[in-house]
C-alpha positions as CSV (number, residue, x, y, z in Angstrom):
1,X,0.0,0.0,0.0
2,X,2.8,2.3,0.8
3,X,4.3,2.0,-2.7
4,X,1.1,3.2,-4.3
5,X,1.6,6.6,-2.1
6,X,5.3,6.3,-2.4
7,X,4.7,6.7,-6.3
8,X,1.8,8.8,-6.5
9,X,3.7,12.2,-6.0
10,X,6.2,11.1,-8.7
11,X,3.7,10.2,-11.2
12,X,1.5,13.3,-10.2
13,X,4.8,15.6,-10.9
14,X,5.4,14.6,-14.6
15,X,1.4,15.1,-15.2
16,X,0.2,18.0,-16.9
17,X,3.3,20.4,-17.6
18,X,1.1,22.1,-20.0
19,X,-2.2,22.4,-17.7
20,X,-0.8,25.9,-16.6
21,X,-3.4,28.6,-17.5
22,X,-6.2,26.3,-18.1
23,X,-9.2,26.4,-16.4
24,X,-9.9,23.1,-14.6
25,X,-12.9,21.2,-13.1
26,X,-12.6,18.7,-10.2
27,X,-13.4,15.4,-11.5
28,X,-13.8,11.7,-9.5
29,X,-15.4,8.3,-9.6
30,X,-15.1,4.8,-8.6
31,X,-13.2,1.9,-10.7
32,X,-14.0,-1.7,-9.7
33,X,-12.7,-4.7,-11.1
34,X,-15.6,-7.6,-10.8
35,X,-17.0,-5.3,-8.2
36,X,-14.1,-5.0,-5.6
37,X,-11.9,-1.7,-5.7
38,X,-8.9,-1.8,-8.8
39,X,-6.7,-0.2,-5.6
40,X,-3.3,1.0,-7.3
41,X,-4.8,1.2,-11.0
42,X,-3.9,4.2,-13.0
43,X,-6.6,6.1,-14.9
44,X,-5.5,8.6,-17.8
45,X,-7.6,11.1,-19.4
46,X,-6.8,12.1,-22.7
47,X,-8.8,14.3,-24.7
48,X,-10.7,13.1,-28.0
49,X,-9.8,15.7,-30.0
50,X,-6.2,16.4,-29.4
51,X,-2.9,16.1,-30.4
52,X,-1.1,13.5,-27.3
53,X,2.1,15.5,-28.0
54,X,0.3,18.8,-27.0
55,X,-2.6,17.9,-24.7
56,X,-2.2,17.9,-21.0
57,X,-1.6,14.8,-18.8
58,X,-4.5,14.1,-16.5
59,X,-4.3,11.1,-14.4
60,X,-5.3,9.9,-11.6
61,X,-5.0,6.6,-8.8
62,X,-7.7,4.4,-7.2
63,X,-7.3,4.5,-4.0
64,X,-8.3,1.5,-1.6
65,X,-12.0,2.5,-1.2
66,X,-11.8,2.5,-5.3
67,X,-12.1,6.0,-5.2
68,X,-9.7,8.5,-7.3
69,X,-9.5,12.2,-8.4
70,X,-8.1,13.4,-11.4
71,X,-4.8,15.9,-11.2
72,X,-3.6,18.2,-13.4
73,X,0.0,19.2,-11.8
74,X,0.2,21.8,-10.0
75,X,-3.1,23.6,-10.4
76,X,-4.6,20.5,-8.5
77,X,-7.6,18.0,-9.0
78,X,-9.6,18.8,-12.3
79,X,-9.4,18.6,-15.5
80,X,-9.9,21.0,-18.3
81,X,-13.3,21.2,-19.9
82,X,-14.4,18.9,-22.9
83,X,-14.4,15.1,-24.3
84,X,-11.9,12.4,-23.5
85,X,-11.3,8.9,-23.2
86,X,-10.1,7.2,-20.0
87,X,-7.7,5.1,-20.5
88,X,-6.8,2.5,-17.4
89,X,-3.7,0.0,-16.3
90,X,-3.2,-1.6,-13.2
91,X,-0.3,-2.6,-12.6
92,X,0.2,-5.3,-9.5
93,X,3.6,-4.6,-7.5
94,X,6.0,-8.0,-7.0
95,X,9.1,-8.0,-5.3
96,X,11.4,-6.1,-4.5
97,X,15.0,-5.6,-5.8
98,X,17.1,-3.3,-4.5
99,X,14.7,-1.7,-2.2
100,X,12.6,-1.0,-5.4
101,X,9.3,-1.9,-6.0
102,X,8.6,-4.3,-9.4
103,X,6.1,-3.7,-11.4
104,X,4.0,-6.8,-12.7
105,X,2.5,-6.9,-16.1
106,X,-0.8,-5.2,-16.5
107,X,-3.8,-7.1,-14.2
108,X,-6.3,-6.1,-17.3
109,X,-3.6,-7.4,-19.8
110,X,-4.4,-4.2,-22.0
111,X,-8.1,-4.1,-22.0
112,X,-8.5,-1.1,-21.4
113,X,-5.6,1.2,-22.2
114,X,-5.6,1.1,-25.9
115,X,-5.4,4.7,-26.9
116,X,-6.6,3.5,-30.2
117,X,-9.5,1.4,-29.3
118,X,-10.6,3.3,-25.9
119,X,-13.2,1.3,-23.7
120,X,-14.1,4.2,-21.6
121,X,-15.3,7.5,-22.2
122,X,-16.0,11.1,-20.0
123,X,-17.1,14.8,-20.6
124,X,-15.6,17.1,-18.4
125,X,-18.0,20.2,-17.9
126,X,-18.0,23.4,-16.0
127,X,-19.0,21.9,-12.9
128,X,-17.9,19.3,-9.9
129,X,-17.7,16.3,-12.3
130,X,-18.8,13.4,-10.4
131,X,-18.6,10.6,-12.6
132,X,-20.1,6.6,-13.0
133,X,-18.3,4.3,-11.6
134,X,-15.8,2.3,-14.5
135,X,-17.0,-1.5,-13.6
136,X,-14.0,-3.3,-15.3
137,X,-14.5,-6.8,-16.6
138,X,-12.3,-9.5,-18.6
139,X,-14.9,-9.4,-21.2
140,X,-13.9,-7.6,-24.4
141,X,-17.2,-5.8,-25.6
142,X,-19.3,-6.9,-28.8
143,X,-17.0,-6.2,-31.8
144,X,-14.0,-5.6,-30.6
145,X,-11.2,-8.1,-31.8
């Protein structure tokens, strides 16, 4: 459990470099994963209509109640307005070498961070953006692959 705090503030400082001046909107939810909490599990935002080499870096991590917020550096929980896909991977953490954390392959094995075939999808709006939860499942849905 401490890892997941150990690496949040290193993760959350290489988010959103380019969030500075944007107007942002606090955003959560829940993600579950066959109906318990995906605790550690990494949820990206990235916006529909943008460029991935000039959009901002909106992520966030489930905590152990399955609960998360969404950061945008250092202007804090939010995101900027509009459309994006949420993109998720959950890494489980194995040993340890060196005093270092390993990180396991992806518990979802993919699923559901494809940026070219996203699962999930959000609109941010001008309001506290309090979202459905993201029920995860092994299934792939009806037409895809």
């Amino acid at each position: 459990m401490r890892t997941i705090f150990f690496c949040l503030p290193a993760a959350l400082a290489l988010t959103c470099v380019s969030c500075e001046g944007a107007k942002i909107y606090p955003v959560s939810g829940m993600v579950t994963y066959h109906g318990a909490p995906a605790t550690g599990a990494a949820v990206f935002f990235h916006r529909q209509s943008g460029h991935p080499m000039n959009e901002h870096t909106i992520m966030g991590i489930v905590q152990p109640n399955g609960s998360f917020e969404v950061v945008c550096g250092s202007l804090g929980n939010g995101a900027p307005l509009g459309e994006y896909d949420v993109l998720v991977e959950w890494k489980q953490v194995s040993n340890q070498s060196k005093g270092r954390p390993q990180r396991g392959p992806d518990k979802l094995k993919g699923r559901y961070a494809d940026p070219k075939h996203p699962l999930l999808h959000v609109s941010v709006e001008a309001k506290n953006n309090d979202l459905s939860p993201f029920e995860l499942t092994d299934a792939d849905p009806p037409g895809r692959r």
